[in-house]
Residue frames relative to the residue before (quaternion, step in Angstrom):
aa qw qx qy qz dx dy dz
X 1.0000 0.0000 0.0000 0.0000 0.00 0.00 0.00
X 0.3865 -0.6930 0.5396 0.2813 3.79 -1.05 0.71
X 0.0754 -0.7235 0.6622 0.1796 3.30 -0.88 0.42
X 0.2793 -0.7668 0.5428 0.1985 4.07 -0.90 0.76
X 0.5101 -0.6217 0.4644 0.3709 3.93 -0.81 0.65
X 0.1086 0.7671 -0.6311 -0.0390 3.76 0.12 0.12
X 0.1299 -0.7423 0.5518 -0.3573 3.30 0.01 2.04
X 0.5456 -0.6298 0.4114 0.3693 3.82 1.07 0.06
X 0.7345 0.5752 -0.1509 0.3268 3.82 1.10 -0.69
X 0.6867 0.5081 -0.1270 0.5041 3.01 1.77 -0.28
X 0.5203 -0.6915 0.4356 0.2478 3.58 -1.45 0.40
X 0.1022 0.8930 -0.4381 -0.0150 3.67 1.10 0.95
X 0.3566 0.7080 -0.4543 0.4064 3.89 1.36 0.63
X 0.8385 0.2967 -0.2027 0.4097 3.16 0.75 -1.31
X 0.3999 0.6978 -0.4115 0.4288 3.34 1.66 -0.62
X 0.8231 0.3326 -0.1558 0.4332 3.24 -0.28 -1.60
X 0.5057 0.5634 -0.4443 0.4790 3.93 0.79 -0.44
X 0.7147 0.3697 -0.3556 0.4755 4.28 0.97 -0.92
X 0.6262 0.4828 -0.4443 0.4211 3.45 1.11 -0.89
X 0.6090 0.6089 -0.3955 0.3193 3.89 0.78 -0.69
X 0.6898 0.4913 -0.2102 0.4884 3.19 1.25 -1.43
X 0.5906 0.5275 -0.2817 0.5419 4.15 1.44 -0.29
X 0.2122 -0.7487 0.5786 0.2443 3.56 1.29 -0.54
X 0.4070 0.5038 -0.6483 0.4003 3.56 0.48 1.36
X 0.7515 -0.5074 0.4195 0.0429 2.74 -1.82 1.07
X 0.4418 0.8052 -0.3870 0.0824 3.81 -0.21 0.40
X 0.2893 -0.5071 0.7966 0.1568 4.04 -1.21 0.59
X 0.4470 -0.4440 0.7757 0.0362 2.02 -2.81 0.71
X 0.3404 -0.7198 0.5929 0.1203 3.58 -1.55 0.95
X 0.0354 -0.7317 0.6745 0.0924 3.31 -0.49 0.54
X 0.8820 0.0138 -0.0260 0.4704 3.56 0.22 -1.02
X 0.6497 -0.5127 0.2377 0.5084 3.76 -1.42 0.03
X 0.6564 0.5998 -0.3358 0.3109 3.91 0.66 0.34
X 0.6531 0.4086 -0.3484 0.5340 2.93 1.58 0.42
X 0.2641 0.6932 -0.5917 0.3158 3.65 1.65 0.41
X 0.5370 0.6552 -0.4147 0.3321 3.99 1.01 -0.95
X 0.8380 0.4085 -0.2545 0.2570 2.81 0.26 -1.36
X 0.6981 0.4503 -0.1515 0.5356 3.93 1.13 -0.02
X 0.4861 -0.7543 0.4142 0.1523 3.45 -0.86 1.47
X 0.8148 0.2546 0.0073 0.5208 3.39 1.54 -1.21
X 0.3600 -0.8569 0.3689 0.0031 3.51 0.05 0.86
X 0.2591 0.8185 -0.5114 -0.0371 4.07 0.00 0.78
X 0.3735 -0.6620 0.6314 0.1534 3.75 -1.03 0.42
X 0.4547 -0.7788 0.4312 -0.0277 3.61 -0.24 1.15
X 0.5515 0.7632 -0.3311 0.0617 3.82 -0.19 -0.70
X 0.1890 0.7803 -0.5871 -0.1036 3.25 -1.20 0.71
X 0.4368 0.6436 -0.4753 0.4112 3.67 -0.82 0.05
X 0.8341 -0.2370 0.3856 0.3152 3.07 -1.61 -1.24
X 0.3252 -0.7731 0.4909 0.2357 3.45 0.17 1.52
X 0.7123 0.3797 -0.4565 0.3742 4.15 0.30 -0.45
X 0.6765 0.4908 -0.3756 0.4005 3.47 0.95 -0.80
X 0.7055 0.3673 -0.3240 0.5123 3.66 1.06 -0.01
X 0.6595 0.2596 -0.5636 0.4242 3.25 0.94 1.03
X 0.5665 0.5745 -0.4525 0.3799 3.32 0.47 0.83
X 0.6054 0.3757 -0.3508 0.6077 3.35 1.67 -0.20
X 0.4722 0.4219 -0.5409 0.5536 3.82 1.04 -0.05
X 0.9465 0.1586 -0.1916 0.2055 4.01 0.05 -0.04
X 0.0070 0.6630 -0.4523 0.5966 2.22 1.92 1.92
X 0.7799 0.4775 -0.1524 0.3749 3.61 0.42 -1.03
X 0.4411 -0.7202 0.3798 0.3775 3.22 1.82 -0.37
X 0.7236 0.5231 -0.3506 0.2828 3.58 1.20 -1.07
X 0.0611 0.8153 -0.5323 0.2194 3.80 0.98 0.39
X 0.8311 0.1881 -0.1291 0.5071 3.81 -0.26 -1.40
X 0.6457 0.3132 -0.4381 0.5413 3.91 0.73 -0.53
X 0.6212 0.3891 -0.5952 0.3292 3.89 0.18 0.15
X 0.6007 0.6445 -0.3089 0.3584 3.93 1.02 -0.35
X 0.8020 0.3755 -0.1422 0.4421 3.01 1.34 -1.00
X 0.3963 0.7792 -0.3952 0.2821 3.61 1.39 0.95
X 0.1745 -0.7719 0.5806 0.1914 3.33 -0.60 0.18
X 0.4567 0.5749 -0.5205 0.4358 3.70 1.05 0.61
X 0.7006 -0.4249 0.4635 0.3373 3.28 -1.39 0.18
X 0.3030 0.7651 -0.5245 0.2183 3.78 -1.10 1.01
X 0.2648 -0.8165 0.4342 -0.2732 2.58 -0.48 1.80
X 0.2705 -0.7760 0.5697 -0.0143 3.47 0.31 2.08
X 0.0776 -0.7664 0.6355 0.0524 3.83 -1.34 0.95
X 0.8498 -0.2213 0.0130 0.4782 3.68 -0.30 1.51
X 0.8207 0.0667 -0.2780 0.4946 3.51 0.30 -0.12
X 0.4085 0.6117 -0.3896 0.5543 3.26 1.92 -0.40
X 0.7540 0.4467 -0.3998 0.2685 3.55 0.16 -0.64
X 0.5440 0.6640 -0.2398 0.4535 2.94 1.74 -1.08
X 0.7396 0.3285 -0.4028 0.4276 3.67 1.05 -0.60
X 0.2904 0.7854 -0.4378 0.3273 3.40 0.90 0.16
X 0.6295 0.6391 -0.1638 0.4103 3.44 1.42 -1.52
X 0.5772 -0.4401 0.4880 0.4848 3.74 -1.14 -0.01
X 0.8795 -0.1916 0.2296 0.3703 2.87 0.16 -1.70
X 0.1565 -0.8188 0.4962 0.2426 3.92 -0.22 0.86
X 0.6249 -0.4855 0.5153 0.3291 3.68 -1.55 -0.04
X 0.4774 0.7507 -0.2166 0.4020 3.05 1.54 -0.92
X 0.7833 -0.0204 0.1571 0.6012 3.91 0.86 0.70
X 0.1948 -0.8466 0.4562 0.1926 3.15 1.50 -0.48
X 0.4056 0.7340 -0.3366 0.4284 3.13 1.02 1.54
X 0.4616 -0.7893 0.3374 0.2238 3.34 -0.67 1.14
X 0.4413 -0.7388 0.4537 0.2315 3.69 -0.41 1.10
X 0.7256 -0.4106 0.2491 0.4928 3.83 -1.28 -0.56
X 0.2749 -0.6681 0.6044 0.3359 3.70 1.49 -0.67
X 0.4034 0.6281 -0.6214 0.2380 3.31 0.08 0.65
X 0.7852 0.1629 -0.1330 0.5824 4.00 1.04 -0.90
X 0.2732 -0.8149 0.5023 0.0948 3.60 0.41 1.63
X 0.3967 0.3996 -0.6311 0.5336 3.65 0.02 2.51
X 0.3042 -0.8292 0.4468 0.1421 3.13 -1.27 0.75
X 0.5291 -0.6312 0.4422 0.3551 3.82 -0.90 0.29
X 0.1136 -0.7915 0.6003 0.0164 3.53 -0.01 1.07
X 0.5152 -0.2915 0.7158 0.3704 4.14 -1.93 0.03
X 0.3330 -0.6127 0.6868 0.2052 2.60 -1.92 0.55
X 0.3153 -0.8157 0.3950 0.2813 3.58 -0.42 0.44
X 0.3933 -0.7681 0.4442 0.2409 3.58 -0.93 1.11
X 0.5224 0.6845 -0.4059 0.3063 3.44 1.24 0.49
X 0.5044 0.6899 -0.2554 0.4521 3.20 2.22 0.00
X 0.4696 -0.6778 0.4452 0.3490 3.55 1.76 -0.46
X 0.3244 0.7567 -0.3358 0.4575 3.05 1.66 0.55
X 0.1686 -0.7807 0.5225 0.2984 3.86 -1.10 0.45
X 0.1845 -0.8176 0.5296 0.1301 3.75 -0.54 0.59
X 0.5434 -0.1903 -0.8176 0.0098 1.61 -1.34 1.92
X 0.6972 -0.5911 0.3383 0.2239 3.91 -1.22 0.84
X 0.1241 0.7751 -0.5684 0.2466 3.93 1.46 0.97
X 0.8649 0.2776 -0.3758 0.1835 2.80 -1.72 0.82
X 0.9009 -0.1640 0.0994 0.3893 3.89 -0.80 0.10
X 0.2412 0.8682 -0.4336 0.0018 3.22 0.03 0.05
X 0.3312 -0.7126 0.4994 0.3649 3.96 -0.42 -0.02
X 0.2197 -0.8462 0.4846 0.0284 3.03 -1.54 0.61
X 0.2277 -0.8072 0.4974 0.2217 3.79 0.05 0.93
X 0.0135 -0.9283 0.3705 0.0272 3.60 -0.68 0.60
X 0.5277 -0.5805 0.4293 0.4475 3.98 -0.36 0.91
X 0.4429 -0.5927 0.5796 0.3415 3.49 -1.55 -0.14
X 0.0902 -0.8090 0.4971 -0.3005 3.50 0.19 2.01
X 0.5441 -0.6300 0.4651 0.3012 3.70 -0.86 0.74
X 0.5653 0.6990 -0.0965 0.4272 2.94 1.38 -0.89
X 0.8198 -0.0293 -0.1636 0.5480 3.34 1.07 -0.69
X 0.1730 0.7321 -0.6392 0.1595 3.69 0.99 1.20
X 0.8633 0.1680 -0.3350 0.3381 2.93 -1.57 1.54
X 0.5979 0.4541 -0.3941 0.5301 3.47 1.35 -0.04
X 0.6060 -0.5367 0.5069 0.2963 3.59 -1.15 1.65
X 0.4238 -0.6134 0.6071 0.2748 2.83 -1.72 0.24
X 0.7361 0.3723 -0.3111 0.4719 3.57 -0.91 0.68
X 0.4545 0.6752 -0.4848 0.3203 3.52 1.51 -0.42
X 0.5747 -0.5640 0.5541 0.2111 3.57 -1.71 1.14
X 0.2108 -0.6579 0.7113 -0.1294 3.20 -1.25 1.29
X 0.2938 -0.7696 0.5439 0.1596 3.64 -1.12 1.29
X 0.0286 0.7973 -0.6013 -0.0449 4.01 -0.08 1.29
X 0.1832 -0.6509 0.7304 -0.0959 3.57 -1.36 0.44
X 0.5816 0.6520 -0.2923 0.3889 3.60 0.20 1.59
X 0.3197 -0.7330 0.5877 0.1228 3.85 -0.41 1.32
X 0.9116 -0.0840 -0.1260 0.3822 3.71 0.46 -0.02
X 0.7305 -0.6181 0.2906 -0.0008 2.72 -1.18 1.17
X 0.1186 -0.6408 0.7185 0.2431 4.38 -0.57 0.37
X 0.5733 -0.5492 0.6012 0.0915 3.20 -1.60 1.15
X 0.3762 -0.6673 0.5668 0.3030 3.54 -0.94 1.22
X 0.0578 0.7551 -0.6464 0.0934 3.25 -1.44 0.75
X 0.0324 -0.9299 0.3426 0.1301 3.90 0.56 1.01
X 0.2627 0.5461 -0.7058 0.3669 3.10 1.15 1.29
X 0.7905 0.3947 -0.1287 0.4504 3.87 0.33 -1.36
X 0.6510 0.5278 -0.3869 0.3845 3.79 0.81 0.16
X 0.1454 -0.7731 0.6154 -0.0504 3.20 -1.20 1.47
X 0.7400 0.2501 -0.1255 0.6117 3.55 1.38 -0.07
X 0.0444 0.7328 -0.6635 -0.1440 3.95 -0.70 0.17
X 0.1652 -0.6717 0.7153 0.0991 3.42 -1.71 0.56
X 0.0694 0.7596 -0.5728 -0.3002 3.46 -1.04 -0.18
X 0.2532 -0.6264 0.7357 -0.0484 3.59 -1.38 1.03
X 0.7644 -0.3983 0.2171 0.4582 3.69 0.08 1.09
X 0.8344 -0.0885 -0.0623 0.5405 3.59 1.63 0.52
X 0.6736 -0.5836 0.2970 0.3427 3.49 -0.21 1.18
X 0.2258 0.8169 -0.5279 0.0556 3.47 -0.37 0.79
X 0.2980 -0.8819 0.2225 0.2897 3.35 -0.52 0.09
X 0.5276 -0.7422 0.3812 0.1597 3.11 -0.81 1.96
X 0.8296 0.0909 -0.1874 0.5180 4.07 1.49 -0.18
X 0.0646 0.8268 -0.5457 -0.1198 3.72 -0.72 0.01
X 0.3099 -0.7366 0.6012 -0.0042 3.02 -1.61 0.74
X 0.2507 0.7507 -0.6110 0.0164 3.57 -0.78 0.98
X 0.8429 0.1850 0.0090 0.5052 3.56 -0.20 0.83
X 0.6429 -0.2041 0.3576 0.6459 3.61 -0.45 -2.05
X 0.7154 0.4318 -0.3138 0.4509 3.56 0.81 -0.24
X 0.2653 -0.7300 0.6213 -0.1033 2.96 -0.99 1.97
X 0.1033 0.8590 -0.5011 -0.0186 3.68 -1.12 0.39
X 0.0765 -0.8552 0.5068 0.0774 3.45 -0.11 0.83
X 0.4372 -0.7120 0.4481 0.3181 4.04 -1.12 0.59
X 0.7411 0.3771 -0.2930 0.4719 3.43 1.05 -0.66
X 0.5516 -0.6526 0.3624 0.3722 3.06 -1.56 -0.22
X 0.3865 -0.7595 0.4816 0.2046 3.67 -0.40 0.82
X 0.7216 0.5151 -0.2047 0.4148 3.16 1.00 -0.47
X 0.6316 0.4264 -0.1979 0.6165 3.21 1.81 0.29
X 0.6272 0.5771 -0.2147 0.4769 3.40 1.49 -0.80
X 0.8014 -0.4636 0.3193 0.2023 3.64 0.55 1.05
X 0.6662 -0.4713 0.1829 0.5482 3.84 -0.99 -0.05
X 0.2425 0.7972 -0.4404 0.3342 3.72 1.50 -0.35
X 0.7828 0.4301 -0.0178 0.4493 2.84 -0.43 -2.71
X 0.6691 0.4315 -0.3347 0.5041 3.93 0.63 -0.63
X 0.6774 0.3741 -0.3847 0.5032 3.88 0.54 -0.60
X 0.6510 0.4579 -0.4109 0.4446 3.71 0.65 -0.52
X 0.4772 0.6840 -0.3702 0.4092 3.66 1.15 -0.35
X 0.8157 0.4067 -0.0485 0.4085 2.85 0.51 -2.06
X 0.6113 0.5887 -0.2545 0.4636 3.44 1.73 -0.03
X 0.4564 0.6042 -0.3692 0.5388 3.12 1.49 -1.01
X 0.8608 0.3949 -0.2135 0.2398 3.65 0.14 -1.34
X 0.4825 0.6670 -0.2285 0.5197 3.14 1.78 0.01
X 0.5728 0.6241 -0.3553 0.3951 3.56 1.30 -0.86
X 0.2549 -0.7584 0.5733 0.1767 3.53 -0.99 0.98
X 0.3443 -0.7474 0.5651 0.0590 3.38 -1.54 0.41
């Protein structure tokens, strides 16, 4: 069963609306005693990646979310806290995938923020079995995880390769939102929840 961090920082409408429509099973986390009760593990987030790590550590669950060895799987600002450290507040993330969250820069002819469709090129990852390569992903996002191909399972480009998935270990992070992104975003769901530990 998935259990979702519900930490104040996250979109848990649209989440749970894909898990509803996938008939997967899921709880909400509030504190570090219900990390037990759930095999698979997601971190939510939109907004402001420092102000949602400070309400992720408001909650206390900060060092028991680091120290899992279940599956867990950070969605756009979640992924972002995954990072050392983001520009975003200029605040230091969980340091769990040692790459940082950078601005995009508007000197690239780029709009900011990066909404809407985007393809995605992708490693050969548990994570995406069965989702094409190149398949469009729905992102919604002023900054960016640095490509780094120890930790990349997914590339976009947005005036400059970045990376749209990462992988370190049990910790999984994606930039867009699956849960908005169509039959895609639903098979990566339904994959995530399959992953064994």
């Amino acid at each position: 069963m998935i259990g979702i961090v519900n930490y104040g920082a996250g979109n848990i409408f649209s989440l749970t609306s894909a898990l509803d429509r996938l008939d997967l099973e899921y709880g909400m986390i509030h504190e570090e005693a219900d990390l037990d009760k759930y095999s698979h593990i997601i971190i939510p987030g939109v907004g402001h990646a420092g102000t949602a790590m400070e309400k992720l550590k408001q909650t206390g669950l900060v060092e028991p979310l680091r120290a899992l060895k279940k599956p867990v799987l950070g969605i756009c600002v979640g992924m972002q806290l995954l990072t050392e450290h983001s520009e975003e507040g200029d605040a230091e993330m969980m340091g769990i995938v040692p790459v940082k969250t950078r601005l995009f820069d508007k000197s690239l002819g780029i709009k900011i923020p990066h909404m809407g469709w985007n393809n995605i090129r992708h490693q050969n990852n548990s994570l995406f079995e069965g989702v094409e390569n190149l398949s469009q992903f729905y992102f919604v996002h002023s900054y960016f995880i640095e490509y780094n191909p120890n930790f990349d399972i997914a590339t976009a480009e947005y005036g400059l390769p970045f990376s749209a998935g990462v992988q370190r270990d049990n910790f999984y992070g994606v930039q867009f939102h699956p849960e908005k992104s169509g039959n895609a975003g639903e098979r990566l769901l339904k994959n995530f929840s399959n992953l064994k530990h």
